[in-house]
C-alpha positions in Angstrom: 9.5 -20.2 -33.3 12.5 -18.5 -32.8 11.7 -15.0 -33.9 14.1 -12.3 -35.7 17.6 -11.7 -34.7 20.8 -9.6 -35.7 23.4 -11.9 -37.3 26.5 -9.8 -35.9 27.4 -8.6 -32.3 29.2 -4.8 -32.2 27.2 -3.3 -29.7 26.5 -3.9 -26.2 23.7 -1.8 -25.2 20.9 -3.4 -27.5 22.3 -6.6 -25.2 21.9 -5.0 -22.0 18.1 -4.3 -22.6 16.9 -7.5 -24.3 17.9 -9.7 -21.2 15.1 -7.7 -18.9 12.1 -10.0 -20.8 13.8 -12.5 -18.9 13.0 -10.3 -15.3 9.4 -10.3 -15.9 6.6 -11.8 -14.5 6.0 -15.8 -14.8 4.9 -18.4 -12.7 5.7 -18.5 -9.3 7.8 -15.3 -9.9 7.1 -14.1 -6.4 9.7 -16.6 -5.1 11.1 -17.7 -8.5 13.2 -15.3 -11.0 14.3 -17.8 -13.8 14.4 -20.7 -15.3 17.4 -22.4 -17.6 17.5 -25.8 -19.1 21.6 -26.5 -20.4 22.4 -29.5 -22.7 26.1 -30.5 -22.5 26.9 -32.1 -26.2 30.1 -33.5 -27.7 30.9 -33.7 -31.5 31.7 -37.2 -32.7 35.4 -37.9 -33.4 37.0 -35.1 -32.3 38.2 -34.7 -28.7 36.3 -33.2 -25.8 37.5 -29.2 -25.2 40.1 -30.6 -22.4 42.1 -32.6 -24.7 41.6 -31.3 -28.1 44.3 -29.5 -29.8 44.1 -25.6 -30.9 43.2 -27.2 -34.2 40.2 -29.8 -32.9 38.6 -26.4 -31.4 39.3 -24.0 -34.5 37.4 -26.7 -36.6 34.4 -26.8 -33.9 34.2 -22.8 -34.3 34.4 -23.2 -38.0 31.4 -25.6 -37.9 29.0 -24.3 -35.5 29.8 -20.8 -37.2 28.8 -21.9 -40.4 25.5 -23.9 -38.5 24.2 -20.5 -37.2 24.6 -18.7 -40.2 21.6 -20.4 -41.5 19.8 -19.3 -38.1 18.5 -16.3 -36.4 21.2 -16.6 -33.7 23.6 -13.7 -33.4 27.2 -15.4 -33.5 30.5 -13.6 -32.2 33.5 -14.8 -30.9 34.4 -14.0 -27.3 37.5 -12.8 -28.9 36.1 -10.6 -30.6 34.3 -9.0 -27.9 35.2 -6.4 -25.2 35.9 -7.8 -21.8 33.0 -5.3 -20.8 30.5 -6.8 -23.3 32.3 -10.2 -21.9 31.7 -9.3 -18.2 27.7 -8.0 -19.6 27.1 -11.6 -20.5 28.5 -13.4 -17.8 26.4 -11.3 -15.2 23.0 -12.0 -17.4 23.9 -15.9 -17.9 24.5 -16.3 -21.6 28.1 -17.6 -20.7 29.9 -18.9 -18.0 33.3 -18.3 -16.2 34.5 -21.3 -18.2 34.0 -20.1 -21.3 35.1 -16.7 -20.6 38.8 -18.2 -19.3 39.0 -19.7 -22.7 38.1 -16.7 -24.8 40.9 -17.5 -27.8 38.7 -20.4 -28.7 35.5 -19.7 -27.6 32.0 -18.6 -29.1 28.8 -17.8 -28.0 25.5 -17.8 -30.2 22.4 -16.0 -28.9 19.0 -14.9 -29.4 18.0 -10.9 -29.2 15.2 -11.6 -26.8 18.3 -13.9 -24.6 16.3 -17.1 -24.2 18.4 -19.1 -26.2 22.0 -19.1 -26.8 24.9 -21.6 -27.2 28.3 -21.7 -25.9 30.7 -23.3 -28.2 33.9 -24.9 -26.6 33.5 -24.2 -22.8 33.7 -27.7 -20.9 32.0 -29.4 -23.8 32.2 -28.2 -27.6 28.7 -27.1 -27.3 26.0 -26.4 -24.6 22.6 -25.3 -25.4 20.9 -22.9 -22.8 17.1 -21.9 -22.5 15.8 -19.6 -20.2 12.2 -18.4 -19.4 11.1 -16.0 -16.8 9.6 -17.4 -13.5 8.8 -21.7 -13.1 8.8 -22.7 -16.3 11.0 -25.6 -16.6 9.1 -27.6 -19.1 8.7 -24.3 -21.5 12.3 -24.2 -20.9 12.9 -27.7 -21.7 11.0 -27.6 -25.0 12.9 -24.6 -26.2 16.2 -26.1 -26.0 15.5 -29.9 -26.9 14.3 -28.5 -30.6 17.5 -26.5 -30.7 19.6 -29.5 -30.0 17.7 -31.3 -32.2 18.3 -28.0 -35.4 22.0 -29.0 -34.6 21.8 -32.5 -34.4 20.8 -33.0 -37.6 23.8 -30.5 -38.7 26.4 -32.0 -36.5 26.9 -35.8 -35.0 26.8 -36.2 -31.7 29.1 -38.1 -29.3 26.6 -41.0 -27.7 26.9 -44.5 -26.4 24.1 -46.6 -25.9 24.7 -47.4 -22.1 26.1 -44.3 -21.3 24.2 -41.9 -23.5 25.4 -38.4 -24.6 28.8 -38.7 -23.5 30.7 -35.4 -21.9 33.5 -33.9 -20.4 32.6 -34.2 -17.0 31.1 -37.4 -15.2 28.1 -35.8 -13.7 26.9 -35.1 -17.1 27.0 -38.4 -18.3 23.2 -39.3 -20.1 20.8 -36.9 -20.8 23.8 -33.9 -20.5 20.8 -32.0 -19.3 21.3 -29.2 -16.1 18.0 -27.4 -14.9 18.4 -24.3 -12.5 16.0 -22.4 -11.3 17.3 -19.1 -10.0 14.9 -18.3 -6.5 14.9 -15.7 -4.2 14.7 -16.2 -0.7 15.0 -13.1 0.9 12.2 -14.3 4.0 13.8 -17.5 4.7 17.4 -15.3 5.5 16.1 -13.3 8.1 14.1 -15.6 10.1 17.5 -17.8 10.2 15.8 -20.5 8.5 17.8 -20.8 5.3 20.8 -23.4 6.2 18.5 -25.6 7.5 15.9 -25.4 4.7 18.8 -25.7 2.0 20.7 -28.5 3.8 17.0 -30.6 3.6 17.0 -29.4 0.0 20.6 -30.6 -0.4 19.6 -34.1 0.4 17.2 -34.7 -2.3 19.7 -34.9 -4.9 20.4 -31.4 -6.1 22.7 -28.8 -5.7 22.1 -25.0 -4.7 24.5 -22.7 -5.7 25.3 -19.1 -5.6 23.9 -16.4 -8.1 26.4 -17.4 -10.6 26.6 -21.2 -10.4 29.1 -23.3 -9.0 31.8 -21.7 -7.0 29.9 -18.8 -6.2 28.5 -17.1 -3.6 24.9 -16.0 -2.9 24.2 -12.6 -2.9 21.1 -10.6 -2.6 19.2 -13.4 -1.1 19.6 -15.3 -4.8 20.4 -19.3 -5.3 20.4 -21.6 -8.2 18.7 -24.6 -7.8 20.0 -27.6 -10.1 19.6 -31.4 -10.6 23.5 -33.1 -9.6 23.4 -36.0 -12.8 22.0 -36.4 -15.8 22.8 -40.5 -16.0 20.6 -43.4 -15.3 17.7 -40.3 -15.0 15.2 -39.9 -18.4 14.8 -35.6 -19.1 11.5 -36.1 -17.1 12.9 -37.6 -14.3 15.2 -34.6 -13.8 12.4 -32.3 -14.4 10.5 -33.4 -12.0 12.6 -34.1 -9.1 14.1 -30.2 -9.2 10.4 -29.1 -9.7 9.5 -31.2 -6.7 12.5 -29.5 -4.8 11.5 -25.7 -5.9 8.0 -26.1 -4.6 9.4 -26.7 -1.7 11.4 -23.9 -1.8 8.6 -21.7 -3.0 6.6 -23.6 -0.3 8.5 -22.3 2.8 9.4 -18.8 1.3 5.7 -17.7 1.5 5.4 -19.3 4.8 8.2 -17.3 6.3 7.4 -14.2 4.9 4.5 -13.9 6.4 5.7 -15.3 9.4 8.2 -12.5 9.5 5.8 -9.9 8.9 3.3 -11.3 11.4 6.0 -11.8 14.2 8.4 -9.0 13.7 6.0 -6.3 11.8 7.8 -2.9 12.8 11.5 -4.5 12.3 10.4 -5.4 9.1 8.4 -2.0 8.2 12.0 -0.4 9.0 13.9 -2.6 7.2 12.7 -2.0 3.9 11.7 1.6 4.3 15.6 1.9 4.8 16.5 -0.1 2.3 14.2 2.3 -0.1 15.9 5.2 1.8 19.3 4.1 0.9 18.8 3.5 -3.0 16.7 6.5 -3.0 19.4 8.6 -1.5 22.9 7.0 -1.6 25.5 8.8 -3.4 27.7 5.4 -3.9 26.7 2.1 -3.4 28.3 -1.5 -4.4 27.0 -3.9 -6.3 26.6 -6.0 -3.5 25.3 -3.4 -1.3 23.0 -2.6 -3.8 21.4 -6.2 -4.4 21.3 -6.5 -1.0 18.9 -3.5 -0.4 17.1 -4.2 -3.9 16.3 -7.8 -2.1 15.0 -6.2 1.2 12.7 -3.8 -0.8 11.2 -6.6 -3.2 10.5 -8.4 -0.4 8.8 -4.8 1.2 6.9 -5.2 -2.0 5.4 -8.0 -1.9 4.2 -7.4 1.3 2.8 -4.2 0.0 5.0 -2.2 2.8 6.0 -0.7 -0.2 4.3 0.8 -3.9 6.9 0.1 -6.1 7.1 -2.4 -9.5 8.6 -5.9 -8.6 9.4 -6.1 -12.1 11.2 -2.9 -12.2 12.8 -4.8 -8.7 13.9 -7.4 -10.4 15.6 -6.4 -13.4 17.5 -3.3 -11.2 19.1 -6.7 -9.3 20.4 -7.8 -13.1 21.1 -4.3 -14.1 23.3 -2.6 -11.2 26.1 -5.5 -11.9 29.3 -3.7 -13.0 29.2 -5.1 -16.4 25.4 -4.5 -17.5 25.6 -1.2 -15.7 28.4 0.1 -17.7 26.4 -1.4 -21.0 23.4 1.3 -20.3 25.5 4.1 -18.5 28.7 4.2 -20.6 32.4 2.5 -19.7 33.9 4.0 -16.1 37.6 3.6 -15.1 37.5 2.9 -11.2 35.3 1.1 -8.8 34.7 4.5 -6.9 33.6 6.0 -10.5 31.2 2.8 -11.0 29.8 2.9 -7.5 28.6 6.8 -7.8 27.1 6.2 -11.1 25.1 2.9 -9.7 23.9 5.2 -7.1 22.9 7.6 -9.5 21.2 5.2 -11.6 19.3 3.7 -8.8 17.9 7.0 -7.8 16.8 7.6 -11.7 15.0 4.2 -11.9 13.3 4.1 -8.9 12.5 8.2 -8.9 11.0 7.4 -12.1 9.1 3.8 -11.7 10.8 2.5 -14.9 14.0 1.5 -16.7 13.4 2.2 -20.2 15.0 5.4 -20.0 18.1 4.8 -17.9 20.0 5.2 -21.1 19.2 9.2 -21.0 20.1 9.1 -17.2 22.0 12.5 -16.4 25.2 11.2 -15.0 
């Protein structure tokens, strides 16, 4: 099931380009990018992350790496890593800020294809992510419930009968389980619709957050969608009330788009033929500049303004983040150096309809 992975991480680059699977198409992939399930464990008898002693967590990295060994997850302390190859992963969701801030005793397992992967000592001593491309929360779901259950049998868990799996944080109390589905809502933005439509969201009981999670902001029309609590809930009920929420979402997305393009045609036509003009052109762009126009243009596309790849769309919005974009392009030493060669990649990608040779890009 889980396929054929490296057993050691030493090189970024190999990373950069398995995490584009996850930028395909899959259900509902016009409106929704991906989707992760997270379970939040705890090991039995040793304290949570927050109170544990440099010792507790040292023993919690010597067991889960011994686990993995026996696996086909790739296991490397964040330690161990760069802070670029830190920074890659953060921006392509195989670890959080959390973890990241706690890099002396933290780990990270993963799978080559980046559906799967664990974080060890973040919050919790472990959390268990799978992600699939597009609406696929019970594909998700499935993937990492017979991963927890692999390291359940390994390692006891933390659990009281009322309470269930018991965590670090309150809202995580039961189940432990977090689905997010990442969407894109580029339509609902510029008709002015979007506070109103997320506030209604809001009050169903879950949480939208920015591109990466809580505490961030949105950019390039992007949001996370996520359940609030895990207690008094079964998996299925969590499951279904965020998938009741998304088709919503996915819901009023189509209906403003073409709302948009029915009311405000020529603004519209000029919007994205500038935004293709500007990452066609530019000489230095931002990141945020950058996912910006990429959001303008993949909506262009899917109102056939424009003949370009949404796929190749959506993984140039993963891939023009400082840290992935360094993976493919090689390290740079200023923001002003980063910006010209994110331009420069931009115009190779898109010039040439694909990414799979943005490694050989001449800059």
């Amino acid at each position: 099931m889980w396929g054929k992975f490296p057993t050691e991480v030493d090189h970024c680059r190999p990373f950069a380009k398995m995490r584009w699977s996850l930028y395909e198409e899959g259900p509902e992939s016009d409106v929704v990018f991906t989707t992760r399930v997270r379970l939040a464990r705890n090991v039995a008898g040793i304290p949570f992350p927050g109170k544990a002693s440099p010792q507790d967590l040292h023993l919690i990295l010597d067991k889960t790496r011994n686990l993995f060994t026996s696996t086909p997850l790739a296991f490397a302390e964040l330690r161990s890593l760069s802070a670029l190859q830190r920074r890659a992963m953060l921006e392509a969701h195989v670890v959080s800020p959390k973890l990241t801030e706690h890099r002396s005793t933290a780990a990270v397992a993963y799978s080559e294809d980046g559906r799967l992967s664990v974080m060890i000592n973040e919050e919790d001593h472990i959390r268990i992510q799978a992600m699939e491309p597009g609406c696929q929360t019970r594909e998700a779901w499935s993937s990492a419930n017979a991963l927890d259950d692999f390291i359940s049998r390994n390692l006891p868990y933390a659990f009281d009968p009322e309470l269930g799996y018991l965590t670090s944080h309150v809202a995580n109390l039961g189940t432990g389980m977090r689905v997010s589905v990442m969407v894109h809502l580029p339509a609902l933005k510029m008709l002015g619709r979007l506070p109103s439509v997320l506030d209604a969201a809001q009050r169903l009981d879950v949480a939208v957050r920015g591109l990466h999670g809580e505490n961030t902001a949105s950019t390039g029309s992007l949001y996370q969608v996520s359940n609030r609590y895990g207690i008094g809930k079964s998996e299925t009920d969590i499951l279904t009330e965020v998938e009741a929420v998304v088709k919503h979402l996915i819901a009023n997305e189509r209906s403003a788009r073409h709302r948009l393009y029915k009311e405000q045609r020529l603004n519209m036509e000029d919007a994205v033929w500038r935004a293709y003009g500007v990452l066609s052109y530019a000489r230095s762009i931002s990141s945020e500049e950058a996912l910006e126009m990429l959001s303008c243009l993949r909506l262009g596309q899917l109102l056939e303004i424009v003949p370009i790849n949404g796929g190749l769309l959506k993984r140039l919005m993963l891939v023009i983040q400082p840290g992935m974009l360094q993976t493919i392009v090689g390290p740079v030493y200023s923001p002003s150096e980063r910006d010209r060669k994110r331009a420069d990649a931009l115009r190779f990608a898109i010039t040439r309809g694909e990414l799979e040779s943005l490694g050989n890009c001449p800059i």
